[in-house]
N, C-alpha and C positions, 0 to 999 in steps of 0.2 A: 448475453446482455448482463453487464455492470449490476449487482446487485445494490440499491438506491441504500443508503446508511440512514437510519432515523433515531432519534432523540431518544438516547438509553430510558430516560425518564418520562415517556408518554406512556409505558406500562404495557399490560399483556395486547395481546391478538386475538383473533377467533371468536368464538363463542363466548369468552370472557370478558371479552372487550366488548361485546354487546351488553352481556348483563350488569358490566361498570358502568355502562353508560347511562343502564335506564336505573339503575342507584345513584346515578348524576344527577340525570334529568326529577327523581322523584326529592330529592334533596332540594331542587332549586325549584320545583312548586312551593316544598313546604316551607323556606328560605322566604319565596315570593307573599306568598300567606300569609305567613305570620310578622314581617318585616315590612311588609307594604300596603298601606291603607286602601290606598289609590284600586290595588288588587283584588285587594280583598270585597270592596263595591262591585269591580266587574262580573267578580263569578256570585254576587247576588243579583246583577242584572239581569246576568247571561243565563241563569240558572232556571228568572221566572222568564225571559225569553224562551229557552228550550221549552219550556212548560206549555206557555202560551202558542208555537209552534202545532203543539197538537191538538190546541183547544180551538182553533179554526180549519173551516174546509178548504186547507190548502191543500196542492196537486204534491207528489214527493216531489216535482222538481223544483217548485217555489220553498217548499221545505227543507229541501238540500240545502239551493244559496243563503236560507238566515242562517240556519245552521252555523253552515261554513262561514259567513262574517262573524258569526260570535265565538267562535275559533280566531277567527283573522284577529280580532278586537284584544282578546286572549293573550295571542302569540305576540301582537306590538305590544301589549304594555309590560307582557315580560322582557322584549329588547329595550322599552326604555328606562325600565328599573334597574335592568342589568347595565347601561349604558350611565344613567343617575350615580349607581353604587361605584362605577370606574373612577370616574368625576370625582366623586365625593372621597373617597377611597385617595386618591392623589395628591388634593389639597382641598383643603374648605374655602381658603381668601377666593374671592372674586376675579376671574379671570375673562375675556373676552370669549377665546374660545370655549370653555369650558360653559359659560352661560349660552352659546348657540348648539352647544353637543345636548345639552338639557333640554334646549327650548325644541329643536329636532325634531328628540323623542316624543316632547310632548304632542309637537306637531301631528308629526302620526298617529299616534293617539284619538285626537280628533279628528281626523281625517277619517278612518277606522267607524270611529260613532258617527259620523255622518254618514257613512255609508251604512250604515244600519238602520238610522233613521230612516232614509233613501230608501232602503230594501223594504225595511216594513212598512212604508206608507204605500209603496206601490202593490205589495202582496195585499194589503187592507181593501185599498179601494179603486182593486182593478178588478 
């Protein structure tokens, strides 16, 4: 089998290529954090959520799923900041697609919080 040719400039392999990645990935929290308003509310949301999480008598499996939405919640507003910063990054003037790639994200976003909302009314008062 043809050995596949890749991109001299994607960098190392192995082991290394794990730990560039998670020096990536800790880069574009702190990037996220301190460059994104929007973010920086979630993980005070999400923070007294986790909190409140243990301060009621849920079963761990209702506590897995908020959990895991305020992850979910998390993970979309970092793709839509990073999808915001592309946008913005390319040009500032007003463009058609460029206000639906925005509006998108932002979609998701809400989508995300309403399923939390969802999540936790029904863990409340079932």
């Amino acid at each position: 089998m043809p050995e596949i040719q890749t991109n001299h400039l994607k960098g190392t392999r192995g082991f290394r290529r794990v730990l560039n990645a998670a020096g990536y990935s800790k880069d574009g929290l702190i990037a996220a954090y301190h460059h994104e308003a929007a973010f920086r509310q979630l993980v005070v949301l999400h923070a007294v959520l986790l909190i409140a999480v243990w301060c009621f008598d849920f079963d761990s499996t209702q506590r897995m799923i908020l959990i895991a939405a305020s992850f979910l919640s998390l993970i979309t507003e970092l793709f839509n900041s990073g999808i915001e910063a592309v946008v913005d990054d390319i040009s500032l003037e007003i463009r058609p697609l460029a206000k639906r790639a925005k509006d998108v994200g932002s979609a998701a976003q809400m989508l995300a919080l309403t399923l939390i909302a969802i999540l936790w009314a029904i863990a409340l008062f079932s």
